[in-house]
C-alpha positions as CSV (number, residue, x, y, z in Angstrom):
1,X,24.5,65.6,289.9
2,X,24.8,61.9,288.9
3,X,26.0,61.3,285.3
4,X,22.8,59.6,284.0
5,X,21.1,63.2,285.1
6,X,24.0,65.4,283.1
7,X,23.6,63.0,280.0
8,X,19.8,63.5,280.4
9,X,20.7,67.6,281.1
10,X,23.1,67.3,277.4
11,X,20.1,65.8,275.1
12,X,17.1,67.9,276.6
13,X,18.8,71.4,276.7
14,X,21.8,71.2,275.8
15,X,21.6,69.9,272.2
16,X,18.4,72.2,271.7
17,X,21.3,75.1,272.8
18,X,23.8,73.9,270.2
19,X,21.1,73.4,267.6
20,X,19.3,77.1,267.8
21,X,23.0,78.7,268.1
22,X,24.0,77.0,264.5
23,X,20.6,78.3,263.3
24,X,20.9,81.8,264.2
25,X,24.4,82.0,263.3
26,X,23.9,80.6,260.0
27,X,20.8,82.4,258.8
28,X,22.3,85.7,260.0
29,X,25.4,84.9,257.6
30,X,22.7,84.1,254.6
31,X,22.7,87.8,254.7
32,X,23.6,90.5,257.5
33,X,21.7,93.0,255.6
34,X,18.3,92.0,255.5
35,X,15.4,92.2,257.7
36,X,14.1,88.8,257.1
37,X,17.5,87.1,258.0
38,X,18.1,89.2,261.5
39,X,14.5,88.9,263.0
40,X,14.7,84.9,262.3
41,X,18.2,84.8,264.3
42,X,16.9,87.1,266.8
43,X,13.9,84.4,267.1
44,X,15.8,81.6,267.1
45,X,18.2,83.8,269.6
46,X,15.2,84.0,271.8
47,X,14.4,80.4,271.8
48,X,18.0,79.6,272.6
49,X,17.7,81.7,275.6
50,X,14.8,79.9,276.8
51,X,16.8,76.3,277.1
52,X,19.6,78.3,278.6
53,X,17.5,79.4,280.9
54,X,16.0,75.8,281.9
55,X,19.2,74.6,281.7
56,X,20.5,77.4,284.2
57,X,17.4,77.3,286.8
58,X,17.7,73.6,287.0
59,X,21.1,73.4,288.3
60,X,20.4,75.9,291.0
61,X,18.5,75.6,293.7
62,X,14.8,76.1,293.7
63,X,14.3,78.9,295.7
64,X,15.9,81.1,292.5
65,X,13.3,79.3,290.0
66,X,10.6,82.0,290.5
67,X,13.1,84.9,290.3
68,X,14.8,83.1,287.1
69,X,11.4,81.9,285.9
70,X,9.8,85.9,285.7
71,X,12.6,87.9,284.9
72,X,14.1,85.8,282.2
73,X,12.0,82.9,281.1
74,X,8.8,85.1,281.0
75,X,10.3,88.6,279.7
76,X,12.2,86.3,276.7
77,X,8.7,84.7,275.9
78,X,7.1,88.2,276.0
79,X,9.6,89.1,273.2
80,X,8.8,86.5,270.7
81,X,5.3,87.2,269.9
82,X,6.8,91.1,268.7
83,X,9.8,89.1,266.7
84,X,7.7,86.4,264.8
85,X,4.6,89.3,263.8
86,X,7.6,91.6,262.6
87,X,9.0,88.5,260.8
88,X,5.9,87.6,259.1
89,X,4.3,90.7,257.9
90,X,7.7,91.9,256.9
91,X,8.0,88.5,254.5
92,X,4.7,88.6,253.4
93,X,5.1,92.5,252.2
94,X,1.6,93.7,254.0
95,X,3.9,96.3,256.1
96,X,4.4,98.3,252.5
97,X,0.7,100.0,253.5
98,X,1.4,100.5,257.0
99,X,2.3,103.9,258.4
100,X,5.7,104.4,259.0
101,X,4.8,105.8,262.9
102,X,2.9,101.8,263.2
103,X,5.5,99.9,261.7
104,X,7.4,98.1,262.8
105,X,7.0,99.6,266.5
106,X,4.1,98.3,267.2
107,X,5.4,94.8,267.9
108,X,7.9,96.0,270.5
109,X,5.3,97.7,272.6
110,X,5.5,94.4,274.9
111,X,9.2,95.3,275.8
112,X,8.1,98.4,277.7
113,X,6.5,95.8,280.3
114,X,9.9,93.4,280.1
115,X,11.8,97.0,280.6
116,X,9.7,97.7,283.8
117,X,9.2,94.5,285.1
118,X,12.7,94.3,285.2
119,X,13.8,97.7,287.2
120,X,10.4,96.7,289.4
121,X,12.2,92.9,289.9
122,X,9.3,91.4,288.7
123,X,6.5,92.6,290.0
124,X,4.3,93.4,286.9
125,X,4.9,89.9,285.4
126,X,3.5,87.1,287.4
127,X,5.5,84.4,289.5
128,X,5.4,81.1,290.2
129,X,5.1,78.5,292.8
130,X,7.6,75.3,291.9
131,X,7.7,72.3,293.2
132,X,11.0,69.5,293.0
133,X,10.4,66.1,291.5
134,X,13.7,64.1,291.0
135,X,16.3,66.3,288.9
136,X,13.6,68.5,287.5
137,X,12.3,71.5,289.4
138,X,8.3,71.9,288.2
139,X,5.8,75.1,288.0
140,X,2.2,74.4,289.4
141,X,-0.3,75.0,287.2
142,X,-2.5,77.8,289.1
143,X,-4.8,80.1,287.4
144,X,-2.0,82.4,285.8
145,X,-0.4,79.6,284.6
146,X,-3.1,78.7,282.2
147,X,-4.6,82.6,281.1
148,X,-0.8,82.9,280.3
149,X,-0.7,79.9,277.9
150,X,-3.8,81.0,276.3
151,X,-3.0,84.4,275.6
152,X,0.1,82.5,274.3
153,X,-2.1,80.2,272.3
154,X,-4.4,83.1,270.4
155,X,-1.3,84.5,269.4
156,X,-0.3,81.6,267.7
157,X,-3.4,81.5,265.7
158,X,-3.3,85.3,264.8
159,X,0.3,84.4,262.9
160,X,-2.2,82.9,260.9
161,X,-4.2,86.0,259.8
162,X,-1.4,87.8,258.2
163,X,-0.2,84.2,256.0
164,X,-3.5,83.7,255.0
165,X,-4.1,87.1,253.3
166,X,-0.5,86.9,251.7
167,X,-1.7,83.3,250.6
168,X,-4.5,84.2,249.2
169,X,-2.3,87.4,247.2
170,X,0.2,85.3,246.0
171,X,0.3,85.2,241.8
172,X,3.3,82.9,241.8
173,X,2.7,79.1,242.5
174,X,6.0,78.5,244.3
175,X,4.8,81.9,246.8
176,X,1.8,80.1,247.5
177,X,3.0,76.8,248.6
178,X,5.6,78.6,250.9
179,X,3.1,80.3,253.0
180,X,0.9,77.5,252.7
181,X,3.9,75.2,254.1
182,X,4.6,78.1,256.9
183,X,0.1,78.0,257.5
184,X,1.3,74.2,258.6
185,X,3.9,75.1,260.3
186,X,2.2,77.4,262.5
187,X,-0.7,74.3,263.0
188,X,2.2,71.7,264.5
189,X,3.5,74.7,266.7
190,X,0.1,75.4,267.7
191,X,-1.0,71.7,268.5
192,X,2.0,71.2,270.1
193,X,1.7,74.4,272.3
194,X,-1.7,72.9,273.6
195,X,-0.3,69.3,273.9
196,X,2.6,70.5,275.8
197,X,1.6,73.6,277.7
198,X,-1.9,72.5,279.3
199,X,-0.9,69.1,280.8
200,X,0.8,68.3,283.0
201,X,4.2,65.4,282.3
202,X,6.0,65.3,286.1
203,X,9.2,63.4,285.8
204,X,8.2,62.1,282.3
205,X,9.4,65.5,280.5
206,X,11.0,68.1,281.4
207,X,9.6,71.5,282.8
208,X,8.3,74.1,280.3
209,X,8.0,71.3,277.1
210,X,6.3,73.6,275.4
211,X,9.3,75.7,274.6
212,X,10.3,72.7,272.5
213,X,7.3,73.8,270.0
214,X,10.0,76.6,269.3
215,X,12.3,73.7,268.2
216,X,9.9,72.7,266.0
217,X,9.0,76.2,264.8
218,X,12.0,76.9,264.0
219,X,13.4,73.7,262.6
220,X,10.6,74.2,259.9
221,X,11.6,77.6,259.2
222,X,14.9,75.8,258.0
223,X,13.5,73.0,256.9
224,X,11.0,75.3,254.5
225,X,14.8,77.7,253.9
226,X,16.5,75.3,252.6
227,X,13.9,73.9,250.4
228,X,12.5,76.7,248.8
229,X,15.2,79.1,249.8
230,X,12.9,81.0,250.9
231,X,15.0,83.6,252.3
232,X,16.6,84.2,249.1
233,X,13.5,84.1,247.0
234,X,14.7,86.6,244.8
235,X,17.4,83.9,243.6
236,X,15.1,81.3,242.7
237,X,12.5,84.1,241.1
238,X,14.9,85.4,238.6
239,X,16.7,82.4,238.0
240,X,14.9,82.4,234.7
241,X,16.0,86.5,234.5
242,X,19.7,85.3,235.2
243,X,19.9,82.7,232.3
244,X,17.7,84.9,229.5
245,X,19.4,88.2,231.0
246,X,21.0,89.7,228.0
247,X,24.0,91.2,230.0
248,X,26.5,89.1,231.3
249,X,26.5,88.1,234.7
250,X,29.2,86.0,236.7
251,X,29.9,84.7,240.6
252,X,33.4,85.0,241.1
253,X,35.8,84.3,244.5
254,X,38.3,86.6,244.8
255,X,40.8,85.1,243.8
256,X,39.1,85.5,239.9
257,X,37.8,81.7,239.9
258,X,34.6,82.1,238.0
259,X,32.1,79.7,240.2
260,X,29.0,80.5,237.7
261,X,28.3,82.5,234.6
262,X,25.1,82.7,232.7
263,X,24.8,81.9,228.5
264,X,25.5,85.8,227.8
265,X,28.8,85.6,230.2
266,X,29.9,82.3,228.4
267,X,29.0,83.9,225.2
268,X,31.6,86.7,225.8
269,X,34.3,84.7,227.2
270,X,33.9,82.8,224.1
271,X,33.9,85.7,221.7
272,X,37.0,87.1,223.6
273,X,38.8,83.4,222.7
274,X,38.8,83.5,227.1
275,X,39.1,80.6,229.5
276,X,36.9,81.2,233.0
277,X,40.0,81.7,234.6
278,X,42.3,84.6,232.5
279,X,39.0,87.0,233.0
280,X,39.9,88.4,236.0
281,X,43.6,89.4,234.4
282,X,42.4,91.1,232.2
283,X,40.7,93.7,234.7
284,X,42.5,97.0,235.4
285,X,44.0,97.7,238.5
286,X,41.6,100.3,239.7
287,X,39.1,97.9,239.3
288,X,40.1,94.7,240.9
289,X,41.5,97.0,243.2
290,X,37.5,97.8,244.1
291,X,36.8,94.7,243.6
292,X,38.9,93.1,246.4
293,X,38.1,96.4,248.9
294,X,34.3,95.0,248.2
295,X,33.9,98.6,247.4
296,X,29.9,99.3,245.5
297,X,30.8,99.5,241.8
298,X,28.4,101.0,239.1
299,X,28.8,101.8,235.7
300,X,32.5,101.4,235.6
301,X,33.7,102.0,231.8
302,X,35.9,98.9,231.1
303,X,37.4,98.0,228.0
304,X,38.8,94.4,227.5
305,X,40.8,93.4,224.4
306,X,42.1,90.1,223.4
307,X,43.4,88.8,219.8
308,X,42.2,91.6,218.4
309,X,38.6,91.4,219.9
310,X,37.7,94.6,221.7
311,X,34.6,95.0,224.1
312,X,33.4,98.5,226.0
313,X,32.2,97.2,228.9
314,X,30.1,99.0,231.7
315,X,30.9,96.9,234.8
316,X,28.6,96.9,237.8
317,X,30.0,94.6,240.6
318,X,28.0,93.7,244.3
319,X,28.6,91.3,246.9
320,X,27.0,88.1,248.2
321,X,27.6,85.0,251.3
322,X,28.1,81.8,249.2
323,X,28.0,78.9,251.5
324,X,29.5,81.3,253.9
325,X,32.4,82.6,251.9
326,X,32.0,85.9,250.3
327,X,32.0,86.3,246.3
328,X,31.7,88.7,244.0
329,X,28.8,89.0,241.5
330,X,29.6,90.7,238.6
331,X,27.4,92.1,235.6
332,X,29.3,93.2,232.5
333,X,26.8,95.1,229.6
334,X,28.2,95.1,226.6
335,X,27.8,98.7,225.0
336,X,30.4,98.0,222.2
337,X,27.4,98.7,219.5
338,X,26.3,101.5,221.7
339,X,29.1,103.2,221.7
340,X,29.4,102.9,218.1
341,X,26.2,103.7,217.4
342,X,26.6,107.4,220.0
343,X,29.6,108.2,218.0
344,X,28.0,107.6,214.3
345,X,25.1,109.8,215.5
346,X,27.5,112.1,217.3
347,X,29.3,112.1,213.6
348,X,25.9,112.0,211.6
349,X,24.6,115.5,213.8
350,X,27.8,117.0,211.7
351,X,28.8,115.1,208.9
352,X,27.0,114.3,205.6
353,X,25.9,110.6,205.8
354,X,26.8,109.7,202.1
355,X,30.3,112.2,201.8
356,X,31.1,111.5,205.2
357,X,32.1,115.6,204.6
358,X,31.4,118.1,207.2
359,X,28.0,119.3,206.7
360,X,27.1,122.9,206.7
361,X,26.7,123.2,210.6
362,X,30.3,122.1,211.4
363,X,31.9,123.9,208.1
364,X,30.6,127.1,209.4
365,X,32.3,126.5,213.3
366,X,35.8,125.6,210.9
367,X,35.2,128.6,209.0
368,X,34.6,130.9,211.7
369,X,37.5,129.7,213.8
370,X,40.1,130.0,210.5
371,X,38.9,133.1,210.4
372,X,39.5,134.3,213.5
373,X,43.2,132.9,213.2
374,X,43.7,135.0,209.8
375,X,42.6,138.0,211.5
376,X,45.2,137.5,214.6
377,X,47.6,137.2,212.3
378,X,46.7,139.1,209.5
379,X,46.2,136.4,206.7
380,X,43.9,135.2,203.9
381,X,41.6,132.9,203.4
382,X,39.6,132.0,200.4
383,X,36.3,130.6,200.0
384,X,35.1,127.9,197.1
385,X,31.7,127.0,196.5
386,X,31.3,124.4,194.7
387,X,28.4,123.4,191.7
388,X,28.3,120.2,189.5
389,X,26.8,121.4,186.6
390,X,24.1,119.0,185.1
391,X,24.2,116.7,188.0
392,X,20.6,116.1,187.3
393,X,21.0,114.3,183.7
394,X,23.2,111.9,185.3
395,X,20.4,111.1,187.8
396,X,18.1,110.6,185.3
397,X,20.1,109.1,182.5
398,X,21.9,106.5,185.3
399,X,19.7,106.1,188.1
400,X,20.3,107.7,191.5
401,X,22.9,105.4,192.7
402,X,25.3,106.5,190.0
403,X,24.7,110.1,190.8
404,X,25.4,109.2,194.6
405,X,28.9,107.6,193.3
406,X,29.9,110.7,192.0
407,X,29.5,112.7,194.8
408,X,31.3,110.3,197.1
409,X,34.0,110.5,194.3
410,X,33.8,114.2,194.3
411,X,33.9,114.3,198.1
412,X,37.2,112.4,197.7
413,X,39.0,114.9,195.4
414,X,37.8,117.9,197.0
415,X,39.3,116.3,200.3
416,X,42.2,114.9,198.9
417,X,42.9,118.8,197.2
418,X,42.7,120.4,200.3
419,X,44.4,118.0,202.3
420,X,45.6,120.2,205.4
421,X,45.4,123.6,203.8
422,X,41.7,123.7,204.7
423,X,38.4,122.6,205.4
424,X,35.6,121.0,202.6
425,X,31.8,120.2,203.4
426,X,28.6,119.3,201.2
427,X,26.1,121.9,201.8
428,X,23.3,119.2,200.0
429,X,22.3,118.6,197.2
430,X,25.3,118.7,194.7
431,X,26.6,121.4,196.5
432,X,30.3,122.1,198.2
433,X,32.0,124.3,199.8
434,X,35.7,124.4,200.6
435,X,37.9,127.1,201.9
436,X,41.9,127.2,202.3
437,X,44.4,129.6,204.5
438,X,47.1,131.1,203.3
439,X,46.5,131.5,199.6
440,X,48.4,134.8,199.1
441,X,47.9,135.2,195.2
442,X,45.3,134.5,192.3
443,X,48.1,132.8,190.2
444,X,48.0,130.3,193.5
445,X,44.1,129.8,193.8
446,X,43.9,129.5,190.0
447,X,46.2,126.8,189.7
448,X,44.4,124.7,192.9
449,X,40.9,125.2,190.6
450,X,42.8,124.1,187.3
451,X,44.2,121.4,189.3
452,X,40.8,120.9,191.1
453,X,39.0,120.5,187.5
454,X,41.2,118.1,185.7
455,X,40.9,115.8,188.4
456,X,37.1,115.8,188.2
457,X,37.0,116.0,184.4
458,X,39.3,113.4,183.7
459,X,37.1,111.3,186.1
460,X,34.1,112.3,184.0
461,X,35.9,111.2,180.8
462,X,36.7,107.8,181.7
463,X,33.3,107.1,183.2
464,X,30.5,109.6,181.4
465,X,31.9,110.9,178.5
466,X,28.8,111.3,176.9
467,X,27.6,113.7,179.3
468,X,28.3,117.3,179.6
469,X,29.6,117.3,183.4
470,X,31.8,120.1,184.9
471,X,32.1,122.1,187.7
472,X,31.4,125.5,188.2
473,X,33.2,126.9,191.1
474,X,32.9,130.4,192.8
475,X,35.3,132.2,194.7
476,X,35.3,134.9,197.2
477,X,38.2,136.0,200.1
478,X,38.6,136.9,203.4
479,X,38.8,139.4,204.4
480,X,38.5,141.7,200.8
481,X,35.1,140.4,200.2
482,X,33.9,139.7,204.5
483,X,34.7,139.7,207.3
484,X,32.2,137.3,208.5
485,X,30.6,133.6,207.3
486,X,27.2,135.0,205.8
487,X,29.0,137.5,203.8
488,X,31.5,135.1,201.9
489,X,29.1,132.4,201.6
490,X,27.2,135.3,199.2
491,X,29.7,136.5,197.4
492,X,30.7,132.8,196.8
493,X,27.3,132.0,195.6
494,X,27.5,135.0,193.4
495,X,30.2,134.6,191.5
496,X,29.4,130.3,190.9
497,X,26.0,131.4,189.5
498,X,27.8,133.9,187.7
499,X,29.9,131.2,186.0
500,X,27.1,128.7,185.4
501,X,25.4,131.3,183.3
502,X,29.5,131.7,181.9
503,X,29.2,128.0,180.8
504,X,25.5,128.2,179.3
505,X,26.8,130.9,176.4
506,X,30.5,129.3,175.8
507,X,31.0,125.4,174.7
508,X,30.0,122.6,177.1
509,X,34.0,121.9,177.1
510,X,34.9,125.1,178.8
511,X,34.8,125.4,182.6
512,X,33.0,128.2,184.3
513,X,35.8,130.4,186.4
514,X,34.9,133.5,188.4
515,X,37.9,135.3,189.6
């Protein structure tokens, strides 16, 4: 082979090789895991093959063209048809109401003829007669020759069926134009198919041209990739999602440089007084130690503190190929306020919301469980329930607001009386109840009420001292007057209504005691 014949072998098949090779290797990168991505290299693959093929017959001699021609050239061009359908109706979603046993199969029915055509050394697929003119080795154009390029050439024209209908589906403007620039696309192949594959060009182009339609084909496919990145569409669709998306989402390398953050990401790096780069520090070790395994993460409990700013952070982390380096995309909901909220509805199902007491649900599981300790080891307890007498002439000389004061006041000294001894709840109302282990005498449970009611009363005194405000208390023990919740609780009652009726007969001064 002369050198002006290799140079003219290095621009017609060669750089076509080189070209579909970067192609399929670069859209398979895009993304290894999606369908769209691995049936474009596989087309572009399959193109490839066909100029290696050229390449290959045309530097042996041409008694192997017709063997090379059916068993490669032909069973690769069967091929393509199957890949580009699959490609099409899988981008244009019209295989969602396809049965599963039609799709995708049906496109690969063709390779049961490659298989055995093949193991029959081509016999089902037709051969060729070639003849030689200068460097090139050319196919005559017989009868078979043509009904093959037609068949080839209604295909073509049904890729147009399937881009239509998803054209004419499309809601979004930017889906629309991308099938309407891949309707084009299919035109230029299709012209160039007919230019190229019906006439004959001896020793003006090389054998086959109309393989380099494929070149075209899939030049635009790039062409239309790169563009409207198509291939990621989902990027460019929520791109308005990603910047109004109220969690915070960030593109990282792993080395922790933060390549891209949306406004709720910058907003939390700036409420944590963060640069970009300290974010990834901050991390615990479990989790960058995911994070670098490119292990799956989902709702990973994080908390991040810095200067005395504390976040609860759920952490869901997956991976993507930017510009063929893999990065980390991280999304980081905030659930501080969540959290805060569970655990003040967690404290609200049993605690008093104005108190902040126990309320009657949670007294009773104290109770029960003191109890249960006293019997084990044979000890007392003794129960106070608690009245403030009149409560309702403070409402309605005051105002509500004043009598809620008072209870959160009253809350307080109950609470600050009992201290560890105990337990203290508002049943509602102006209603407590209080209990205490260990009281072994009267003498003892008198002086905690005596104590109990100058507390209150001087608190009365210095803020209503023109109302009659006291607190009648009643008092029953474990395990002389019950052995269980229900039973104290009514002796209790008992003996407070028994001292409110005390109070009615005696001065206003004098407190109401049942012993």
């Amino acid at each position: 082979m002369e050198l002006n014949e290799a140079l003219l072998l290095l621009m017609t098949h060669l750089l076509p090789i080189l070209f579909l090779t970067y192609m399929a290797t670069d859209i398979f990168l895009r993304n290894k895991r999606k369908t769209e991505h691995i049936l474009l290299s596989l087309i572009a693959v399959c193109f490839l093959l066909l100029f290696v093929e050229e390449y290959l017959r045309n530097q042996v001699s041409i008694e192997n063209s017709p063997i090379l021609s059916a068993l490669w050239l032909n069973s690769v061009g069967s091929i393509i048809p199957g890949l580009c359908f699959h490609f099409l109706i899988k981008f244009t979603g019209l295989y969602t109401k396809w049965p599963r046993f039609l799709y995708p199969y049906i496109f690969y029915v063709p390779l049961i003829f490659v298989i055995l055509n093949i193991f029959t050394g081509a016999k089902l697929i037709y051969t060729q007669d070639f003849f030689e003119v200068g460097m090139w080795k050319y196919p005559i154009y017989n009868k078979n020759y043509y009904i093959a390029m037609t068949v080839g050439t209604i295909i073509d024209f049904l890729y147009l069926i399937p881009l239509s209908i998803a054209k004419s589906r499309a809601k979004i403007e930017e889906q629309r134009a991308i099938y309407h620039q891949l309707i084009v696309g299919v035109c230029v192949a299709i012209i160039l198919n007919i230019v190229l594959g019906y006439f004959q060009y001896e020793n003006t182009l090389p054998p086959y041209p109309y393989i380099y339609a494929g070149i075209v084909w899939c030049y635009f496919l790039r062409r239309i990739m790169k563009q409207h990145d198509f291939l990621n569409l989902y990027d460019k669709r929520y791109e308005k999602l990603f910047r109004l998306n109220p969690n915070a989402i960030l593109l990282l390398d792993f080395k922790g440089i933060i390549h891209d953050a949306n406004p709720a990401a910058t907003k939390l790096l700036d409420n944590l007084n963060l640069r970009q780069e300290q974010l990834f520090s901050l991390l615990d070790d479990m989790l960058k130690e995911q994070l670098l395994s490119e292990k799956e993460i989902k709702d990973y409990a994080l908390s991040i503190s810095n200067n005395d700013v504390q976040f609860l952070l759920l952490v869901n982390a997956d991976y993507i190929l930017v510009d063929n380096q893999m990065h980390i995309l991280l999304i980081l909901q905030d659930v501080t306020l969540q959290k805060q909220y569970q655990r003040e509805i967690e404290f609200i199902a049993y605690h008093d919301a104005l108190t902040r007491l126990p309320n009657r649900r949670s007294f009773t599981i104290q109770l029960e469980a003191a109890m249960e300790i006293c019997r084990n080891e044979q000890q007392t307890l003794t129960l106070l329930l608690i009245d403030i007498d009149n409560f309702k002439s403070l409402n309605d000389t005051y105002g509500h607001q004043v009598g809620d004061e008072l209870l959160q006041v009253t809350a307080q000294i109950l609470q600050d009386a009992v201290k560890d001894t105990g337990d203290v709840a508002r049943l509602g109302g102006d209603e407590f109840v209080l209990f205490l282990r260990d009281v072994y005498s009267k003498q003892l449970t008198n002086q905690f009420i005596e104590q109990l009611q100058a507390t209150f009363s001087q608190h009365i005194t210095t803020t209503h001292p023109d109302l009659p405000i006291s607190l009648s208390i009643g008092i029953s023990q474990f395990p002389e007057d019950g052995k269980d919740e229900q039973t104290l609780m009514h002796h209790a009652d008992q003996a407070m209504y028994a001292a409110k009726r005390s109070c009615k007969l005696e001065v206003t001064s004098k407190r109401g005691i049942h012993e």
